[in-house]
MITORDREN-585289 format. One record per atom (N, C-alpha, C): residue in one letter; z, x, y. Coordinates in steps of 0.2 Angstrom, whole numbers, plus 2048, in hexadecimal, padded with zeros to 3 digits. Layout:
BEGIN
AZXY ...
END
This chain:
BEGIN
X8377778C2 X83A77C8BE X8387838C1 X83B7868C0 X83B78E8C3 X8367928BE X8317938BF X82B7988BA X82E79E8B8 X82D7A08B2 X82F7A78AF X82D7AD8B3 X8317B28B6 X8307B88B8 X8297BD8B3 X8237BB8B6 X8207BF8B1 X8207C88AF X8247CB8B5 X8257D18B2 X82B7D48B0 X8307CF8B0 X8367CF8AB X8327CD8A3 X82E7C98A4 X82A7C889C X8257CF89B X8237D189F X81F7D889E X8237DF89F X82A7DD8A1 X82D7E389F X8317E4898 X8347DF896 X8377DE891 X8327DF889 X82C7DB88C X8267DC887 X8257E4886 X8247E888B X8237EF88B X8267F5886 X82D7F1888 X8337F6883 X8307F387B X8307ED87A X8307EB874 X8297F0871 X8257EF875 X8207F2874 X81F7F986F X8257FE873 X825803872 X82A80586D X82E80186C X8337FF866 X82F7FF85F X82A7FA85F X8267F885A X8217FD858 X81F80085C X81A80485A X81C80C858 X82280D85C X825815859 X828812851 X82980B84E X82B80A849 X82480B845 X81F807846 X819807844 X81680D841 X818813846 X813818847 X81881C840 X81C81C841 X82182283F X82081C833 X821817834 X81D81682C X81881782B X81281582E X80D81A82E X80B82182E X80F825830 X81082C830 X81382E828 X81882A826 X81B82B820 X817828819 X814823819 X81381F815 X80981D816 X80782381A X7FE82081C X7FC81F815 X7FA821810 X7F682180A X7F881B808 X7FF819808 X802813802 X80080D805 X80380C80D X804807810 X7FD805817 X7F8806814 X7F480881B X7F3801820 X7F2803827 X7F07FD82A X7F77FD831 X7FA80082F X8017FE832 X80180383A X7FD80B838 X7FA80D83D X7F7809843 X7F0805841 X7EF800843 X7F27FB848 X7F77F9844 X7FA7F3849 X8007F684F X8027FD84D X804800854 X800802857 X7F9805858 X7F680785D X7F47FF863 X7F57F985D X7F37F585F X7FB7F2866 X8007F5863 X8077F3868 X8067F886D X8027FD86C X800802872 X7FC7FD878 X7F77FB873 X7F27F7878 X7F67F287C X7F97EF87A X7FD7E987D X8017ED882 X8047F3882 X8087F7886 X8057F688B X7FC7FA88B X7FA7FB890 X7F77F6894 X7F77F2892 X7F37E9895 X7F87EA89A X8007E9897 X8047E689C X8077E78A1 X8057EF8A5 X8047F08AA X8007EC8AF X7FA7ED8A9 X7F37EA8AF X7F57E28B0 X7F87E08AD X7FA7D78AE X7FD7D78B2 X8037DE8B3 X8097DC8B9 X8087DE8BE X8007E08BF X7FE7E78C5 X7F77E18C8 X7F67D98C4 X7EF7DA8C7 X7EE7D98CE X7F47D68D3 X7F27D58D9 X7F17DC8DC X7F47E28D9 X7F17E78DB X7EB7EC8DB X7E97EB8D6 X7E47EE8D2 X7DD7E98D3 X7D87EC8D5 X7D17E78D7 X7D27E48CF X7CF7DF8D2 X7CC7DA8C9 X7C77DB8C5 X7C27DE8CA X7BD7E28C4 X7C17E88BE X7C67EB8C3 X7CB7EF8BC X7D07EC8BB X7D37E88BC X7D97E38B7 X7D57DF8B4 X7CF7DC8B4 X7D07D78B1 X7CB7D68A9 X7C87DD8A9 X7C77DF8A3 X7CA7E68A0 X7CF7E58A5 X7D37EB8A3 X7D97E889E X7DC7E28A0 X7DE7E089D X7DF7DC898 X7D87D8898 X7D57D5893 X7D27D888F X7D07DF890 X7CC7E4889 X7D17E7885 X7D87E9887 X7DC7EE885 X7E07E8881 X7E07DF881 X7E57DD87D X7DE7D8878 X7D77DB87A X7D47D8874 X7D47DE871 X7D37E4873 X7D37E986E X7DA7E9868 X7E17E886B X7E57E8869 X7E57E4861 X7E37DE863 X7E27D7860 X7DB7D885B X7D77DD85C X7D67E0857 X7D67E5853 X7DB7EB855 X7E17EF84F X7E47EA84C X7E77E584C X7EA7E1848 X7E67DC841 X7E17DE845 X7DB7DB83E X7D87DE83B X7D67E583D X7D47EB83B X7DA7ED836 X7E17ED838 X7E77F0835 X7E77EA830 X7E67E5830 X7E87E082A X7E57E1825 X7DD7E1824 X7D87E2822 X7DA7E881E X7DC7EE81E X7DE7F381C X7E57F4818 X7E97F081B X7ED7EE817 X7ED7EA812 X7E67E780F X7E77E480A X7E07E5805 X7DD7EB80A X7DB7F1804 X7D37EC807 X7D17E980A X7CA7E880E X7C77ED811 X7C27ED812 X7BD7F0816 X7BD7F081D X7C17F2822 X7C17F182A X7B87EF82E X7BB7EA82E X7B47E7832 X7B17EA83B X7B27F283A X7B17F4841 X7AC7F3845 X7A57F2841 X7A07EE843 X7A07E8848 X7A57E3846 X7A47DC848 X7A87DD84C X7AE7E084D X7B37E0852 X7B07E0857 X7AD7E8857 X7AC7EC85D X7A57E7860 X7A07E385C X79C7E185E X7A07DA863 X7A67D5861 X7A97CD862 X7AB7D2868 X7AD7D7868 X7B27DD86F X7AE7DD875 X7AA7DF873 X7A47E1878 X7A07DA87A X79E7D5877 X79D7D0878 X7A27CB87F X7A67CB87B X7AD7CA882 X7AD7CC888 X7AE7D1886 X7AE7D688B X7A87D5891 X7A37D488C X79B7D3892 X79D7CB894 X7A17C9893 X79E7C0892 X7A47C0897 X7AA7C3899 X7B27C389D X7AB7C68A5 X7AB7CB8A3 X7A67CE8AB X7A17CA8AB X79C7C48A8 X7967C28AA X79B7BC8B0 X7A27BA8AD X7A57B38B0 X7AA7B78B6 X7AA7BD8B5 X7AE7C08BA X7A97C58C1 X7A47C88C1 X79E7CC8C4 X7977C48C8 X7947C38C2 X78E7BE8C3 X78F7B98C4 X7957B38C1 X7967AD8C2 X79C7AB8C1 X7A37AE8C8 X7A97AE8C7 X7AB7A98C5 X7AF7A68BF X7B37A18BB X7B77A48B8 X7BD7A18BB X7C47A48B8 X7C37A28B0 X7C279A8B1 X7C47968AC X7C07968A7 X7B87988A7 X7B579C8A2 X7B67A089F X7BC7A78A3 X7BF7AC89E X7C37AB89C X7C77A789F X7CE7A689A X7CC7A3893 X7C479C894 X7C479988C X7C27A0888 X7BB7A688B X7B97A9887 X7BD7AD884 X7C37AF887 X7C97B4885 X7CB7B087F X7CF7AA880 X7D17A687D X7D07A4877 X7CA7A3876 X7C57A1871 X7C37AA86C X7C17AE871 X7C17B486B X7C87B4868 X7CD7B686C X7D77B5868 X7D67AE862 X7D27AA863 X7D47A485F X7D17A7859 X7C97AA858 X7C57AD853 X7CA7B4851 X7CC7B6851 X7CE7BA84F X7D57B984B X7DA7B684E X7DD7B384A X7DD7AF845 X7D67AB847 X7D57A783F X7D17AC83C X7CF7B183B X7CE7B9839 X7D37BA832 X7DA7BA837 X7DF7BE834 X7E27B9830 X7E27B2831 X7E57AF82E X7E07AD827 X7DA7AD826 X7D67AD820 X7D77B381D X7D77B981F X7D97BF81C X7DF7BE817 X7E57BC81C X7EB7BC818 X7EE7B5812 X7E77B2814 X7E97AA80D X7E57B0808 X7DE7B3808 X7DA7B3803 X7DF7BB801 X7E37C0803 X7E17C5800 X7EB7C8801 X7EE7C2804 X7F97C1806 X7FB7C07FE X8017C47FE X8047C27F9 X8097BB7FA X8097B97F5 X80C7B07F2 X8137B27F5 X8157B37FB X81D7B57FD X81D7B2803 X8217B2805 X8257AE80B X8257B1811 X8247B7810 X8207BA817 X81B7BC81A X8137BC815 X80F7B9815 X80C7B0819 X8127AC814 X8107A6819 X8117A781E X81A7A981E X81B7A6829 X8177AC828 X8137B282A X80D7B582E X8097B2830 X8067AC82B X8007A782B X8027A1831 X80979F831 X80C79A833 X80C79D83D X80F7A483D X80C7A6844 X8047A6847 X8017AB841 X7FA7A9842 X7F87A3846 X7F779F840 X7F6796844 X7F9796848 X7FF79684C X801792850 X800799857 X7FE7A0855 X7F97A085B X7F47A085C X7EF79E858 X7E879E857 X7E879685C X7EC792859 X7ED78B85D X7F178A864 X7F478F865 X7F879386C X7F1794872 X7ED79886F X7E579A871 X7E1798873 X7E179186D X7DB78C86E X7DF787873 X7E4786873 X7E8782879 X7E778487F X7E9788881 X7E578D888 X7DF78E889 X7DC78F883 X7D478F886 X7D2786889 X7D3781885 X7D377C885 X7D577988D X7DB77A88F X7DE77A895 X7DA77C89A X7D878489C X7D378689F X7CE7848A2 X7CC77E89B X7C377B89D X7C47738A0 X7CE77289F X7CC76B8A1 X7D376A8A6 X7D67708A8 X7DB7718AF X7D87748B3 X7DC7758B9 X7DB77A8BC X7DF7838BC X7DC7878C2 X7DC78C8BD X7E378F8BD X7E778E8C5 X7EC78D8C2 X7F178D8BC X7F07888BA X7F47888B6 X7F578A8AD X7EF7908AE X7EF7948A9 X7EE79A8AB X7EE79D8B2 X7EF7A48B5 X7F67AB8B4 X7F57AC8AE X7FC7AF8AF X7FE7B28B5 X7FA7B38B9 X7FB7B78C0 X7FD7B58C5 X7FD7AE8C3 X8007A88CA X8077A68C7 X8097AA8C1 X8117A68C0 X81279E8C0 X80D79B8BE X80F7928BD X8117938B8 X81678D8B4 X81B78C8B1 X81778C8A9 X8107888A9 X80B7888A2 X80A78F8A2 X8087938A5 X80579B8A5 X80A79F8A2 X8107A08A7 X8157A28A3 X8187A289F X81879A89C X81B799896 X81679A890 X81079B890 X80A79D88B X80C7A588B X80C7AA890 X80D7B0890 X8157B188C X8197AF88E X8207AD88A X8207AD884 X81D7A7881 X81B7A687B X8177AB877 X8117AD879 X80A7B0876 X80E7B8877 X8147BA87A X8167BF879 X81C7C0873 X81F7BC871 X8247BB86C X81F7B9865 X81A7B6866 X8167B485E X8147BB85A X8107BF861 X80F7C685F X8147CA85D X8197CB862 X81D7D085F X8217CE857 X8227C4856 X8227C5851 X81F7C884B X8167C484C X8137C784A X8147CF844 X8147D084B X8177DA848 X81B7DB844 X8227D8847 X8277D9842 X8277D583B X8217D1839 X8227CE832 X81B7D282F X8197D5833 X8137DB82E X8177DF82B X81B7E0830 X8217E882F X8237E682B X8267DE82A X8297DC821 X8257DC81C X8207DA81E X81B7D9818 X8197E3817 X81A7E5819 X8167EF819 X81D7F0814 X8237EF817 X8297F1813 X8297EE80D X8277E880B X8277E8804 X8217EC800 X8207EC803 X8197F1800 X81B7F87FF X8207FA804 X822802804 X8287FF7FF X82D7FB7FF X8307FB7F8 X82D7FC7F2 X8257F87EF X8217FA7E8 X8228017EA X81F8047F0 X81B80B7EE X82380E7EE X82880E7ED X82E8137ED X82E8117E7 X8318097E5 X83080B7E0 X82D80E7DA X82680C7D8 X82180E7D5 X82381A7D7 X8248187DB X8258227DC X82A8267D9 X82F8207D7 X8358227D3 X8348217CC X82E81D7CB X82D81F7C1 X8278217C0 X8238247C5 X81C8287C5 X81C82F7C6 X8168337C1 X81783A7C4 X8118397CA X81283C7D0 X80E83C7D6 X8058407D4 X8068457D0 X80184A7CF X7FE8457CB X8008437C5 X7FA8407BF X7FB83A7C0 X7FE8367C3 X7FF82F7C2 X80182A7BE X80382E7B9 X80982B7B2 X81082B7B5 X8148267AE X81B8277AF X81F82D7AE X82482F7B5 X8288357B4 X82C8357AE X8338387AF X8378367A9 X83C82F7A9 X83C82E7AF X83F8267B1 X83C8227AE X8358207B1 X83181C7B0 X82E81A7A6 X82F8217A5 X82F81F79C X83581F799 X83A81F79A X84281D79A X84281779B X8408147A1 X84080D7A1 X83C80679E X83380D79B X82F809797 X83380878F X83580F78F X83B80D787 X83E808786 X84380678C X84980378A X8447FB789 X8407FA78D X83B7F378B X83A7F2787 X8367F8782 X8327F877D X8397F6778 X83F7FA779 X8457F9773 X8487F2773 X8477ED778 X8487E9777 X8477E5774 X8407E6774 X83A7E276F X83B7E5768 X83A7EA769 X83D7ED761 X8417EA75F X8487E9761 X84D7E475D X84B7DE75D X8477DA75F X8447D575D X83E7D4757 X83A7DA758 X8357D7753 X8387DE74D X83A7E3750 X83B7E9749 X8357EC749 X8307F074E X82B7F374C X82B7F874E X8287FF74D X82A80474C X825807751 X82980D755 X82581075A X829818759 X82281A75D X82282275C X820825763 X82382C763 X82382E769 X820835766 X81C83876A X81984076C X81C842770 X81F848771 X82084C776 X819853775 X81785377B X810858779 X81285D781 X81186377F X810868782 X80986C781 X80486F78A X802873789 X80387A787 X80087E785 X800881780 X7FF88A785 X80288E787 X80289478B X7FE88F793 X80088B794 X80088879B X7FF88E7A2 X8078917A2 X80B8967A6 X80289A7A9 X7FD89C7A3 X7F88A17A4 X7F389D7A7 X7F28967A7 X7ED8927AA X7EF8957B3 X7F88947B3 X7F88957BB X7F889B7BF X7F989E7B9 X7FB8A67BB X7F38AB7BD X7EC8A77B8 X7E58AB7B9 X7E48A67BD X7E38A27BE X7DF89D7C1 X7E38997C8 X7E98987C9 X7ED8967CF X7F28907CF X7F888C7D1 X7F88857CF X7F28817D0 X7ED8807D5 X7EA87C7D9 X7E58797D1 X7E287E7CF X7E087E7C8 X7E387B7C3 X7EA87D7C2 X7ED87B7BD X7EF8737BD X7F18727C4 X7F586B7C6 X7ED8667C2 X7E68697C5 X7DF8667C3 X7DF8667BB X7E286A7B7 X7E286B7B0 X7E88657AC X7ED8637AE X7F085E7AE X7EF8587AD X7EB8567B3 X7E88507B7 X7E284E7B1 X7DC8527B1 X7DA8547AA X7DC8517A3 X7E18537A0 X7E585579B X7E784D79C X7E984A79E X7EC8437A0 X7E683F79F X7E18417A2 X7DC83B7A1 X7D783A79B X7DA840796 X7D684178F X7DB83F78B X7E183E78C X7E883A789 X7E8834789 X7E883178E X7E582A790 X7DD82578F X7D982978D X7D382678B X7D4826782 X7D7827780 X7DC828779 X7E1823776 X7E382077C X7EA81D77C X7E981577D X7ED811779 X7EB809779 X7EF807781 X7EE800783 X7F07FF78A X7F87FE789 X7FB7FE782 X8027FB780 X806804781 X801809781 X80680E781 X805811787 X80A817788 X80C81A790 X80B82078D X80B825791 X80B82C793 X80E82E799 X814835798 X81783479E X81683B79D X81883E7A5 X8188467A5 X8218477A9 X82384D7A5 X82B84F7A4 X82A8547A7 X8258567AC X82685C7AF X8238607AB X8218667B0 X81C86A7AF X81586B7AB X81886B7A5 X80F86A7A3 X81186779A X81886279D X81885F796 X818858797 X817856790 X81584D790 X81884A78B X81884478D X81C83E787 X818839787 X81583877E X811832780 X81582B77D X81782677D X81A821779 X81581C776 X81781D76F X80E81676C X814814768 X81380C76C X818807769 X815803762 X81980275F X8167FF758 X80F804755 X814808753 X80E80E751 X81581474C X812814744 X81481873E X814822741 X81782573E X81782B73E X80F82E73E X80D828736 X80682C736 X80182A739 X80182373D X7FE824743 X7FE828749 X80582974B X80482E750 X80183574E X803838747 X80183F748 X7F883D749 X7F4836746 X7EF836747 X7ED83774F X7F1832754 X7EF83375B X7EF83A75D X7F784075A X7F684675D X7F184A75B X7EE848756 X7E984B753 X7E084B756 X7DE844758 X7DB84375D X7DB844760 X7E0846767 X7E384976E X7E185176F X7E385276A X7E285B769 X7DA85C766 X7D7859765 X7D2859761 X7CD85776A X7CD85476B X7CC850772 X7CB857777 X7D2858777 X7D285F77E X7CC86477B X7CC865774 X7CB86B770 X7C386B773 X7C1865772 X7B9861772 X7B9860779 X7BC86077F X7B985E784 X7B5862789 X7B186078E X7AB863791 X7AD863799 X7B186A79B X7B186A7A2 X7B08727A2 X7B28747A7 X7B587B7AD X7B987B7AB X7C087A7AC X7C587B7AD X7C887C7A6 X7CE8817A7 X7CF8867A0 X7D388279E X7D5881798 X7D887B796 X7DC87F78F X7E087B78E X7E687E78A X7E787A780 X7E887D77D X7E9879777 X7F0875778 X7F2871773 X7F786C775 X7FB86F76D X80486C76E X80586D76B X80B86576A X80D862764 X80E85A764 X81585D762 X818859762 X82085675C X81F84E75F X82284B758 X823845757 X829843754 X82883C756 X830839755 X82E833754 X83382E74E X832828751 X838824750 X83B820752 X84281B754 X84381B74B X84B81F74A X84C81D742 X84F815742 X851811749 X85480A749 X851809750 X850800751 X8507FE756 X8537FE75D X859803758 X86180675F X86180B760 X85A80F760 X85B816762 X859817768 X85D81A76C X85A81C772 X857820776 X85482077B X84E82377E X85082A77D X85482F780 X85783577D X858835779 X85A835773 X85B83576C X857838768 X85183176B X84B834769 X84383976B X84683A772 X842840777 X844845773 X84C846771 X84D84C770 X84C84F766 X84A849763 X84884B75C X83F84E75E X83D847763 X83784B764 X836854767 X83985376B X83A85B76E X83A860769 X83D85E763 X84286475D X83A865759 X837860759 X83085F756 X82C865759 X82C864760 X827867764 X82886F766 X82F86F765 X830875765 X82E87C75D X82F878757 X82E879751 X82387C752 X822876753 X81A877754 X81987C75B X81D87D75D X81B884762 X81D88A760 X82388A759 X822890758 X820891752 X81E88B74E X81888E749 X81288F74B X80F892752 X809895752 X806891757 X80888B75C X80688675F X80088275B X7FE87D760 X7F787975F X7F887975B X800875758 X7FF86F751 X80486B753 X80786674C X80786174C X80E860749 X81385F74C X81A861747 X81E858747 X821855743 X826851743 X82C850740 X83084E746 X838852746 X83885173F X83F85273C X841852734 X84684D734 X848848736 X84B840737 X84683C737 X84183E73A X83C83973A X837839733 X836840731 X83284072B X837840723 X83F83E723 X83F83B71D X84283471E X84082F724 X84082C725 X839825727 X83682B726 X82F827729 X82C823726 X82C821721 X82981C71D X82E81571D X83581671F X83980F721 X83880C726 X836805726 X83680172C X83A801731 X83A7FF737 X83D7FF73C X8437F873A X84B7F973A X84D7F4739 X84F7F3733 X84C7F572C X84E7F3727 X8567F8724 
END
C-alpha cells in the first residue's frame, strides 16, 4: 500500500491550524474574563503551526535544529492545552511543573540525539511525556468537567490519545526505527501522524464546544444581571417574579416589594465624578444585601435606583427591613459620600398580580416619600387599606 504524502498531511494541518486559532483568539479577545483558558489553547494551534514546517523541512534543516525544533514547539503546544484547561475550570496553572516535564524532555531528546544518538529512545521519551500529559488533562477533566456529553467524548479523545502515544512509544523500543519515523513516510508513521493530527484538531474543536456552552451561561446570566453591582437588572427580577407568582398561587403567601431610590444621587456625581459614584452604588448594594434573607433578590433599574423583592413578607415587615436599610447606610463607616435612601412599598393585593402592576404601585409609593422631604418610608394607598388581608382570601 502506497504511504500517506506526509506534506499533504502537513499542509492541510497548517490551514486548519490557522482556522482554529483566529477562532480561538478572536473568543478570547471577546469573552477573556468569562471564558479563560481558550487563549491558551490557540497560542497552542500556533505552536503546532510552527512544528509543521520543521517536520516537512527535516531532510533539510540539520537535526540538531529540527529535531528539537520540532519536538519543543509541539510539547510546548501540548502544554497550552493543559495550562488552558486548567484555567478553564478555574485551577491554578501549574507553570512550575510544565516548564520543569519541558525542559526535562528537552534535555533527555538531545542527551539521545548529541551524546548517545537513539532515534528510538526519543521517540519513547517524546512519547511517554504526550502520554503524561494527557493523562494530565484527562484527570483534570473527570474531577472538575461538567456531567455533559462533551466533556465525556473530550475524555474519550484524551484516552485514545494518551493510548495512541503509549502505542508509539512502545513500538519504538520493540521495532525498528523505521517504522515510527514520520520522516521516512512508512505506512505506521504516516498513519500515527494522520490519526494524531485529526484527535488534536478534534480535540479543539470540542473545547470550543465546551467554551461555548460556557459563553451561553455568561450571555445569559448578562441578560438578567446588572454588570456594575452584580444584581438582577429589570429582566432578571421580572423573571424572579413570575417564579415567586407561581408559588404564590399555590401556597397564598404574601410578598412585598421596595422600590428604593438614592436620595440627591445626581450631587455624588456631579462633586465627586461617576468613577465615585459607580463605587457608591456597589457600596449601597452590599449594605442591602448583608440585610436580606437568601429567599429575597435586589435588583438595580438603572441609575441609582433599586427594587428589592422579599417573598412571603407583610407590609409591616417590609417597612421594618426598609427601615433597617436606611438606618444601616445612616450608620455605616467608609470614605465615600453616601446618600440617604428614600422606600415605597407595595405588596401583591392577589396571587394574580403582576410584576408591573405592582412596580408601579410601588413607584407611586416612592415618589410620595420623595416629595415629603425624602429619607422616609411611604406605602402605596392599595396596599395600606389592604394590608392586613391575606394573600388569596
Amino acid at each position: 500500500m502506497k504511504p500517506l504524502d506526509i506534506y499533504t498531511l502537513v499542509f492541510m494541518n497548517a490551514f486548519i491550524c490557522i482556522g482554529m486559532s483566529v477562532i480561538m483568539f478572536s473568543v478570547h479577545r471577546t469573552f477573556k474574563s468569562e471564558v479563560q483558558g481558550v487563549g491558551h489553547w490557540a497560542w497552542a494551534q500556533l505552536m503546532t503551526l510552527l512544528a509543521l514546517p520543521i517536520l516537512a523541512t527535516q531532510g533539510i534543516l540539520s537535526e540538531y535544529v529540527a529535531i528539537p525544533g520540532f519536538n519543543g514547539a509541539m510539547l510546548w503546544g501540548q502544554g497550552m492545552t493543559l495550562i488552558g484547561t486548567q484555567l478553564f475550570y478555574g485551577q491554578k496553572p501549574s507553570w512550575r511543573l510544565f516548564l520543569f516535564i519541558w525542559g526535562l524532555t528537552i534535555a533527555g531528546l538531545m542527551w539521545w540525539l548529541v551524546v548517545n544518538p537513539d532515534f528510538s529512545m526519543r521517540v519513547a521519551i517524546y512519547s511517554l511525556t504526550t502520554f503524561v500529559m494527557y493523562c494530565a488533562l484527562i484527570r483534570l477533566v473527570w474531577r472538575h468537567g461538567e456531567k455533559h456529553f462533551s466533556s465525556y467524548f473530550f475524555m474519550v479523545l484524551l484516552l485514545v490519545h494518551a493510548g495512541l502515544n503509549l502505542l508509539r512509544g512502545s513500538v519504538a523500543l520493540t521495532l525498528d526505527e523505521t517504522s515510527v519515523n514520520l520522516a521516512k513516510g512508512s505506512n505506521l508513521a504516516t498513519t500515527y501522524l494522520a490519526t494524531s493530527t485529526i484527535l488534536v484538531q478534534l480535540l479543539s474543536v470540542v473545547f470550543l464546544v465546551m467554551a461555548s456552552r460556557r459563553l451561553k451561561a455568561v450571555l445569559e446570566q448578562r441578560a438578567v444581571e446588572d454588570p456594575l453591582t452584580g444584581v438582577l437588572n429589570r429582566r432578571g427580577c421580572g423573571a424572579y417574579y413570575e417564579r415567586l407568582q407561581l408559588h404564590a398561587r399555590q401556597a397564598d403567601f404574601p410578598l412585598a416589594l421596595l422600590a428604593i431610590d438614592l436620595d440627591h444621587f445626581k450631587c455624588v456625581n456631579d462633586l465627586h465624578g461617576h468613577a465615585v459614584g459607580d463605587q457608591v452604588l456597589v457600596f449601597v448594594v452590599g449594605k442591602i444585601r448583608q440585610l436580606l434573607r437568601e429567599c429575597d433578590q435586589i435588583a438595580r433599574f438603572g441609575g441609582e435606583e433599586f427594587v428589592v423583592v422579599l417573598p412571603g413578607t407583610t407590609v409591616a415587615e417590609a417597612r421594618l427591613v426598609a427601615a433597617r436599610i436606611q438606618a444601616s447606610l445612616k450608620n455605616a463607616q467608609t470614605d465615600l459620600p453616601l446618600c440617604t435612601l428614600s422606600v415605597g412599598i407595595a405588596s401583591n393585593a392577589s396571587a394574580d398580580d403582576d410584576f408591573d402592576h405592582l412596580l408601579q404601585r410601588a413607584d407611586a409609593a416612592l415618589y410620595r416619600a420623595k416629595n415629603n422631604g425624602r429619607d422616609s418610608i411611604e406605602t402605596d394607598h392599595a396596599t395600606q387599606s389592604g394590608s392586613e388581608t391575606p394573600v388569596g382570601q
